[in-house]
VEXLODO-629350 format. One record per atom (N, C-alpha, C): y, x negated, z; residue number from 1. Coordinates in pm, whole numbers, plus 50000, padded with zeros to 5 digits. Atoms other than C-alpha are relative to their C-alpha. Example, Ala and Ser with C-alpha at 12.3 -4.5 7.8 and 13.67 -1.06 7.14 Angstrom:
 north  east    up num
 49881 49911 50000   1
 49550 48770 50780   1
 50120 49910 50000   1
 49881 50082 49994   2
 49894 48633 50714   2
 50109 50077 50073   2
//
This chain:
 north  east    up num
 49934 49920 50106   1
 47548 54440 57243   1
 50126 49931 49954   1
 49823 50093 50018   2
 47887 54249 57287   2
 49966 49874 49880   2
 50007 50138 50133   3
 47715 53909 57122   3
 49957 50037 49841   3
 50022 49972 50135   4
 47563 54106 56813   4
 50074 50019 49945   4
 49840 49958 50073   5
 47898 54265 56770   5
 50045 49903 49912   5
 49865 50139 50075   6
 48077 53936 56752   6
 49904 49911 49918   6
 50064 50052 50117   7
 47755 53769 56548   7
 50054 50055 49878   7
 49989 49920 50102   8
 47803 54036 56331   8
 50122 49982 49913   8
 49869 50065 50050   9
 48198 53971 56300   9
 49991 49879 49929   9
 49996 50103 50016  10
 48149 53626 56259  10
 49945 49995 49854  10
 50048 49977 50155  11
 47914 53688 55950  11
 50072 50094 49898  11
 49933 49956 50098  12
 48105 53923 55770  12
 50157 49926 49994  12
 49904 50062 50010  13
 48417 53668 55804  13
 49951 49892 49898  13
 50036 50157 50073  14
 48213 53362 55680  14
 49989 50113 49833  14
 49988 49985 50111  15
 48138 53601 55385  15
 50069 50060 49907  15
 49871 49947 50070  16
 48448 53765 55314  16
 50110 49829 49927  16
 49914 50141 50051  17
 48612 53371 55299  17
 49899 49919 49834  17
 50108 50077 50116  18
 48270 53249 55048  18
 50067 50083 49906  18
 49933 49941 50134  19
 48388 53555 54799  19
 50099 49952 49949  19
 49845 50039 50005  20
 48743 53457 54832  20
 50009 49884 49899  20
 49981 50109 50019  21
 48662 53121 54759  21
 49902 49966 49829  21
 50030 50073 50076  22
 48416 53151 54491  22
 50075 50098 49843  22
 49872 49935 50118  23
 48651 53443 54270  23
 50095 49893 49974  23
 49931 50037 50055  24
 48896 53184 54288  24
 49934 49900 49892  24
 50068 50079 50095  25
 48649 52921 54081  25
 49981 50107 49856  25
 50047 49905 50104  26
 48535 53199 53904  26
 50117 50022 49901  26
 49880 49923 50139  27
 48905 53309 53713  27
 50014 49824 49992  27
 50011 50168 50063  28
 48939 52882 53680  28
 49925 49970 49909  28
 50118 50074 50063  29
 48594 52841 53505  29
 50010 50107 49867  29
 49975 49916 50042  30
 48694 53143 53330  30
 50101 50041 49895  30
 49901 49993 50074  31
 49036 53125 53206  31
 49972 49896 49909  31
 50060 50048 50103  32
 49053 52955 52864  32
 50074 49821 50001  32
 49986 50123 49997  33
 49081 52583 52828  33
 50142 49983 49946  33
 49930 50013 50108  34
 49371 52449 52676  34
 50011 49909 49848  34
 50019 50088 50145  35
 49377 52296 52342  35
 50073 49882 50039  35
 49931 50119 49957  36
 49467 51944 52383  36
 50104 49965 49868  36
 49864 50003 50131  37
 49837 51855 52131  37
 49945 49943 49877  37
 50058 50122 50126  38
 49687 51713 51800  38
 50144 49867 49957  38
 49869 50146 50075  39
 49884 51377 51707  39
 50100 50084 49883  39
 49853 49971 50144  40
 50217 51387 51511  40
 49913 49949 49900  40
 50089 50068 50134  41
 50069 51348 51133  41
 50090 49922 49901  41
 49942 50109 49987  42
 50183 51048 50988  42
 50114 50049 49878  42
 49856 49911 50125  43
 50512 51122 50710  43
 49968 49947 49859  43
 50087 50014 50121  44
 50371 51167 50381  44
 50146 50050 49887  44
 49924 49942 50139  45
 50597 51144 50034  45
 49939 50154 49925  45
 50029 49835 50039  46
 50592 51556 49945  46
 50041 49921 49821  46
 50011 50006 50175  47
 50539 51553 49561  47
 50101 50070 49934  47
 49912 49924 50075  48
 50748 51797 49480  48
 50145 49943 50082  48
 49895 50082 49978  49
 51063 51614 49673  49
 50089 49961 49934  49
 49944 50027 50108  50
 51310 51592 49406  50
 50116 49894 50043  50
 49912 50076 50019  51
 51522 51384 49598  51
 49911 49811 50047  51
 50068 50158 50050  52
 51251 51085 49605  52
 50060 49931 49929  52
 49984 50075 50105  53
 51312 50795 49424  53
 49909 49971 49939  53
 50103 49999 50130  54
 51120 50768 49081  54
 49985 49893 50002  54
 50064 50086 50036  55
 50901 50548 48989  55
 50083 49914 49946  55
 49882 50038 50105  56
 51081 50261 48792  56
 49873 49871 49924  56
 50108 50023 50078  57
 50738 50122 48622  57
 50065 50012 49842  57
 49914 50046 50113  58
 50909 50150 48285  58
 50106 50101 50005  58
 49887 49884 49992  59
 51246 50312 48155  59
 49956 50146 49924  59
 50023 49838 50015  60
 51285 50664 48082  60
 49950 50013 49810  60
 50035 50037 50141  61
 51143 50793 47740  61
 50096 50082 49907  61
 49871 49882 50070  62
 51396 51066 47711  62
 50131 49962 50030  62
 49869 50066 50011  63
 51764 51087 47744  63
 50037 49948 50106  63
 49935 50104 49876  64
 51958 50863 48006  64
 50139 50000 49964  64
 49892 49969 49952  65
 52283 50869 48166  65
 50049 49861 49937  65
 49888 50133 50072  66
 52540 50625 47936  66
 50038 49952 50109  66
 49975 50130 49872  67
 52666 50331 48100  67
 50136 50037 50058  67
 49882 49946 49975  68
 53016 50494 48123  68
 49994 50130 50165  68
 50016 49840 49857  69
 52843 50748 48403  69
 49944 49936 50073  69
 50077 50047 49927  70
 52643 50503 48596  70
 50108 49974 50122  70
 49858 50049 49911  71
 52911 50541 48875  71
 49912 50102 50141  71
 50053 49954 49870  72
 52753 50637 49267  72
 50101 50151 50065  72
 50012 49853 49947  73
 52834 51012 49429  73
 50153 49880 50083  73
 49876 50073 49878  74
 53079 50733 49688  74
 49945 49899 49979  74
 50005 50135 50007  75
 53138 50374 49648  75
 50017 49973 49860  75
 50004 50043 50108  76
 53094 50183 49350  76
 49835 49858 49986  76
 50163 50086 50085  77
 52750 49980 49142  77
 50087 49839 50003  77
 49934 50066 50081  78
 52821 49605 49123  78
 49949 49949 49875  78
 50075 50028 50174  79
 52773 49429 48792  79
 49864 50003 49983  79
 50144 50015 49990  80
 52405 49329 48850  80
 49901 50140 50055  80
 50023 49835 49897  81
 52351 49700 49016  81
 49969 50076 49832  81
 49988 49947 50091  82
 52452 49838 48660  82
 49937 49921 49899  82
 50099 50068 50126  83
 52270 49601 48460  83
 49860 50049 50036  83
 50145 49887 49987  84
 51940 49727 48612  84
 50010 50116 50026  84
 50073 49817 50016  85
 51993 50098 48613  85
 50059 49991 49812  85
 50000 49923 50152  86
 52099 50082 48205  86
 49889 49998 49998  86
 50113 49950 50022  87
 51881 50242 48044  87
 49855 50077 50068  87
 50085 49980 49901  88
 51696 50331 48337  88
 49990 50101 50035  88
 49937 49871 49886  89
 51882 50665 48503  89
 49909 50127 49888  89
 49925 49866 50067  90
 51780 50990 48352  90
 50081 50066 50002  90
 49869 49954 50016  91
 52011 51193 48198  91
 50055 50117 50116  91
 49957 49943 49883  92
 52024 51446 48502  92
 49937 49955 50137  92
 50080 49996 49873  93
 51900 51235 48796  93
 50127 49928 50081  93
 49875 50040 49947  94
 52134 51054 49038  94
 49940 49835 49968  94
 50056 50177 49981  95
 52167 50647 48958  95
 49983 49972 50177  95
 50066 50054 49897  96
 52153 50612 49333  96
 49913 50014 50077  96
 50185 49987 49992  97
 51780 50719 49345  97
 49973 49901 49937  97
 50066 50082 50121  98
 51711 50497 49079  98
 49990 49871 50057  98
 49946 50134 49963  99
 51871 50187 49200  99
 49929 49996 50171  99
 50045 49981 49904 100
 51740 50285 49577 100
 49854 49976 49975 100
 50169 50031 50021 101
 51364 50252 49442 101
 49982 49873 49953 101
 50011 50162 50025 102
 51441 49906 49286 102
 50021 49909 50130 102
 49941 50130 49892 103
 51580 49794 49600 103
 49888 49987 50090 103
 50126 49970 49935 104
 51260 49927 49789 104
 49915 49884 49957 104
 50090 50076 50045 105
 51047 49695 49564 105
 50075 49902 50010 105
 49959 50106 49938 106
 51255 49438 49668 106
 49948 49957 50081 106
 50003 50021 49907 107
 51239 49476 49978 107
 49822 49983 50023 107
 50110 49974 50002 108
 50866 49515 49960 108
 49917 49832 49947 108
 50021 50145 50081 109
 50813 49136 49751 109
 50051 49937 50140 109
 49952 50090 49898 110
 51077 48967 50037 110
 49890 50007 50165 110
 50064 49986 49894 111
 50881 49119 50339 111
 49882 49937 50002 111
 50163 50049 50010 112
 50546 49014 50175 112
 49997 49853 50004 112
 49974 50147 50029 113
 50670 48691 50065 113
 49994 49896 50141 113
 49988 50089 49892 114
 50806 48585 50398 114
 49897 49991 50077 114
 50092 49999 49924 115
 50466 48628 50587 115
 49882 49901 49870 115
 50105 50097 50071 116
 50224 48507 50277 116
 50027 49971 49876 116
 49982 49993 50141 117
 50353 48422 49949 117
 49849 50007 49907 117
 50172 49987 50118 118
 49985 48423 49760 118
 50001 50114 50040 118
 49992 49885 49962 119
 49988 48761 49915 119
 50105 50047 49869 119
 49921 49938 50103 120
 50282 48845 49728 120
 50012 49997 49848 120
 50048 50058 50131 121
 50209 48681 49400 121
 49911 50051 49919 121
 50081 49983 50062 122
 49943 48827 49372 122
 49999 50183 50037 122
 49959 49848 49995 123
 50094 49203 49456 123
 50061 50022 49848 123
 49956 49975 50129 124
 50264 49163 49171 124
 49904 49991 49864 124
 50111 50005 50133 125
 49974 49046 48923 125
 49919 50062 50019 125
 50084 49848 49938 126
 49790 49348 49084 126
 50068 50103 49920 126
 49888 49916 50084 127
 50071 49540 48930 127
 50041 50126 50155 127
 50008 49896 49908 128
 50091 49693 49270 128
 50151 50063 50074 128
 49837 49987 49942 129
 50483 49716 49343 129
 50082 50016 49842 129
 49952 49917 50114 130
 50623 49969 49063 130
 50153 49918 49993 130
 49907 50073 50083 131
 50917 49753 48833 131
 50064 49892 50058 131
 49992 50136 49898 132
 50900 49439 49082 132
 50067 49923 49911 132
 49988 50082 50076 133
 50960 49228 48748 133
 50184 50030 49982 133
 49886 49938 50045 134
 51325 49426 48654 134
 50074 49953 50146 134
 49916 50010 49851 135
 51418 49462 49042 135
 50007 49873 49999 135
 49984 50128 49985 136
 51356 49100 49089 136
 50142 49927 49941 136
 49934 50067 50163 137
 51538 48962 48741 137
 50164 50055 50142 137
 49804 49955 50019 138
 51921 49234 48854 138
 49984 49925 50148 138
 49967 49950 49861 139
 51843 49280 49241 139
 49954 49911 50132 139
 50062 50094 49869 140
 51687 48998 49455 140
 49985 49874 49936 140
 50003 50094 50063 141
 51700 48690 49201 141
 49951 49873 50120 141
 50070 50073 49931 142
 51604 48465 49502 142
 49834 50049 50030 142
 50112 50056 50027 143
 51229 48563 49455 143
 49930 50025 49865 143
 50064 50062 50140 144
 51218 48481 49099 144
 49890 49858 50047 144
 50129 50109 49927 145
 50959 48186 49245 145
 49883 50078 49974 145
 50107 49952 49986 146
 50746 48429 49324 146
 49933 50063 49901 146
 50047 49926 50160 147
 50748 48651 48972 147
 49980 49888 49914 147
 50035 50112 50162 148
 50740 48292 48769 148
 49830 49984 50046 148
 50153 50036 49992 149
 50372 48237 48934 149
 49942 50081 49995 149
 50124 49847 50063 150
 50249 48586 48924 150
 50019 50009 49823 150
 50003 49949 50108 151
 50370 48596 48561 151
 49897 49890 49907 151
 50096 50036 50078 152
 50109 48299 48482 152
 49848 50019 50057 152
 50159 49944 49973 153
 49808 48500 48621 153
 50006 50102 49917 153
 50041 49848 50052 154
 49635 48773 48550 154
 49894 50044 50104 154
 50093 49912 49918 155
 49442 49066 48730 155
 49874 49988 50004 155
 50138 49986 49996 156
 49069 49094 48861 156
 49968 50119 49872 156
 50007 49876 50095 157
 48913 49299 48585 157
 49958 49866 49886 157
 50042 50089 50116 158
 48859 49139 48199 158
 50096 49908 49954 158
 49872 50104 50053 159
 49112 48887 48092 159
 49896 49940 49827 159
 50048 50040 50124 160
 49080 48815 47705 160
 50078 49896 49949 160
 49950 50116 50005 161
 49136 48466 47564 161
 50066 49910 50086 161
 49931 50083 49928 162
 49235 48299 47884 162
 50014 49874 49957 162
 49934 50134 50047 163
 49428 47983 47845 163
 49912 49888 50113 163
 50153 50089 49931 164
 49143 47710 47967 164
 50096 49873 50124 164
 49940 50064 49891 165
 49208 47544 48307 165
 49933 50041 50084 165
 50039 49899 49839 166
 49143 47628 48671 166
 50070 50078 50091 166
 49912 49827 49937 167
 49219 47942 48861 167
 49950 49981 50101 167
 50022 49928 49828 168
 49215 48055 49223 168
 50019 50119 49988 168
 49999 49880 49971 169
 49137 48384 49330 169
 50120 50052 50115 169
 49875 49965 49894 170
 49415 48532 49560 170
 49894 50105 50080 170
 50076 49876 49882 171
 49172 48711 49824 171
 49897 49918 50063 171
 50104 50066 49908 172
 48932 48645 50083 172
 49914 50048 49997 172
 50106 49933 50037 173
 48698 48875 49951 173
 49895 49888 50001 173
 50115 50076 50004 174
 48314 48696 49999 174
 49969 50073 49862 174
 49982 49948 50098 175
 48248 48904 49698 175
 50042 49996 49896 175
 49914 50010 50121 176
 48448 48787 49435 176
 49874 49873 49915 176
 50079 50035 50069 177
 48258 48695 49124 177
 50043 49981 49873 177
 49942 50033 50133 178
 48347 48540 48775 178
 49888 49978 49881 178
 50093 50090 50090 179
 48208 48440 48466 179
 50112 50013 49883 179
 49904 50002 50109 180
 48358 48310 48154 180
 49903 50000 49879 180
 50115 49990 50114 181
 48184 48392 47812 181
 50087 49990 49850 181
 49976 50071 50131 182
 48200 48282 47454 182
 50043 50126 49938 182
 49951 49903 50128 183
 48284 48500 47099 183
 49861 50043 49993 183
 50150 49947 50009 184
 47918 48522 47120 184
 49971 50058 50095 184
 50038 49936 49842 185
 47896 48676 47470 185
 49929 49910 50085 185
 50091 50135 49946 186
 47703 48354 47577 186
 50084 49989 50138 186
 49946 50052 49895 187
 47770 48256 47973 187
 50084 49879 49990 187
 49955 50149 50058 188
 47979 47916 47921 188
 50008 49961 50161 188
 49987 50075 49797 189
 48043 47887 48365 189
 50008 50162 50016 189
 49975 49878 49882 190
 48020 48163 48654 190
 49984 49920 50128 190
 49988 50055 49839 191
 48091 48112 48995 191
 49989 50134 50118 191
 49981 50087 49980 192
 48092 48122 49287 192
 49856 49925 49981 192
 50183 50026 49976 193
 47740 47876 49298 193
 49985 50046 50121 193
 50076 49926 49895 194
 47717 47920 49627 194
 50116 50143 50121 194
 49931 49893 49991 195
 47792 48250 49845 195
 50137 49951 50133 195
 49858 50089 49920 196
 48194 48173 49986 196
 49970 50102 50122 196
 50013 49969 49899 197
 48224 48229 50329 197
 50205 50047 50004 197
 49845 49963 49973 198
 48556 48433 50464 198
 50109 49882 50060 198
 49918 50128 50031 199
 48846 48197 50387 199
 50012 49924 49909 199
 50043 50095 50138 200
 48717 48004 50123 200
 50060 50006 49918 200
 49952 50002 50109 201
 48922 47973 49866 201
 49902 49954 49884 201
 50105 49935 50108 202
 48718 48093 49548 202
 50133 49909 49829 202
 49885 50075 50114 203
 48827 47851 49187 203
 49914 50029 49881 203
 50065 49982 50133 204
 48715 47926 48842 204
 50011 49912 49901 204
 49950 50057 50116 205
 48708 47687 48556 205
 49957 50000 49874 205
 50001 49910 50159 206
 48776 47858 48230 206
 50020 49873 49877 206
 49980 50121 50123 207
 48675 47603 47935 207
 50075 50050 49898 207
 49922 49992 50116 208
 48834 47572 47625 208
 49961 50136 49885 208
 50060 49897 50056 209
 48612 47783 47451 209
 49988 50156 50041 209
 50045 49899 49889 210
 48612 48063 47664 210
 50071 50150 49899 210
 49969 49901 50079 211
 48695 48411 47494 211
 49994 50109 50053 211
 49975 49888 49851 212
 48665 48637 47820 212
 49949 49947 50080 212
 49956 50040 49821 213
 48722 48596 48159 213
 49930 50140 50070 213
 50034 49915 49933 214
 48506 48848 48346 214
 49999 50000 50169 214
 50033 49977 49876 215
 48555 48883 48728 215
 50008 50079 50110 215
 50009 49897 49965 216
 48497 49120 48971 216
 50030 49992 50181 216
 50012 50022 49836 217
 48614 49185 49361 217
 50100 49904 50048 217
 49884 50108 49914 218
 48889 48896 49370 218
 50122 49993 49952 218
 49847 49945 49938 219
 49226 49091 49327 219
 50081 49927 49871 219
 49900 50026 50122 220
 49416 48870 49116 220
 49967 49859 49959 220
 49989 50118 49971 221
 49434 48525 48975 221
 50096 49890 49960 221
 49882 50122 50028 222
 49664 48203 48975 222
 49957 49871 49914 222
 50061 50107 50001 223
 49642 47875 48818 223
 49980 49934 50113 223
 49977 50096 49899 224
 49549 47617 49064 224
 50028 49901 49990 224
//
């Protein structure tokens, strides 16, 4: 009688500890996961932001702040500062937004420049760095270099009456495709003949006759 007793004990211990043990899994498997943190999202120019700096793609079409007001909140413009915001400021915006977005596209040409100049050369004959040509000229005059060779290209897309010579493509695009055609629409050359491999520098040569420049996929182009 004594050993059934204590069997008996023994079994209702082992299964008082199994409950114990499997309630505690049970509120674990149970309670709710947690959401794992989503990434910081990356910092996006808000549109409505009024204290952005504007575009400076051309000057204003309405009124602008006389040259007598082009004077900074603190500090002072120097000469070359105030020669590129005339005409530039609107009449209620601050010149040192204005002048802060030229300096951006500065900075944006020098950074590119110093790693690849054909890179940059051809940002600009992309048209891809808003009033690069202006900023350059008041605000960074050391890479006028770079705006005198983008200013004798022109963009992927149609070029009409190109001036006859040979061009390089500014890209590594395999993809890039030309042709040059007459007043008659006639083929006169297309390239490449055969298909460029990544790296290749891609060359076009636009005859005399030539009366559009069609090419497609290779970004911008230079003389070579």
């Amino acid at each position: 009688m004594y050993r059934r007793s204590a069997a008996a004990a023994v079994l209702l211990a082992a299964a008082l500890t199994l409950t114990a043990c499997s309630s505690g899994g049970d509120d674990k498997a149970d309670a709710p996961a947690k959401s794992p943190k989503p990434p910081a999202a990356s910092p996006a120019a808000d549109p409505a932001d009024a204290s952005a700096p504007p575009s400076t793609d051309a000057k204003p079409t309405g009124p602008v702040l006389p040259e007598a007001k082009l004077t900074p909140k603190t500090g002072s413009f120097t000469a070359t500062e105030k020669k590129y915001l005339s005409g530039r400021v609107p009449e209620k915006m601050d010149p040192a937004a204005v002048l802060q977005s030229g300096q951006e596209s500065c900075q944006r040409v020098e950074r590119t420049a110093k790693h690849d100049k054909d890179a940059a050369v051809g940002s600009l004959v992309a048209g891809e760095i808003p009033g690069a040509k202006d900023a350059i000229t008041y605000l960074c005059p050391e890479q006028k270099p770079i705006l005198a060779a983008a200013e004798k290209g022109f963009p992927d897309g149609t070029k009409e009456s190109p001036a006859a010579g040979t061009y390089r493509a500014l890209t590594q695009s395999t993809s890039c495709t030309w042709e040059a055609k007459g007043k008659d629409g006639a083929v006169l050359a297309s390239g490449p003949e055969t298909q460029p491999k990544a790296g290749d520098k891609i060359t076009a040569v636009v005859p005399a006759s030539t009366a559009q420049f069609v090419s497609n996929g290779c970004y911008a182009w230079v003389p070579a």
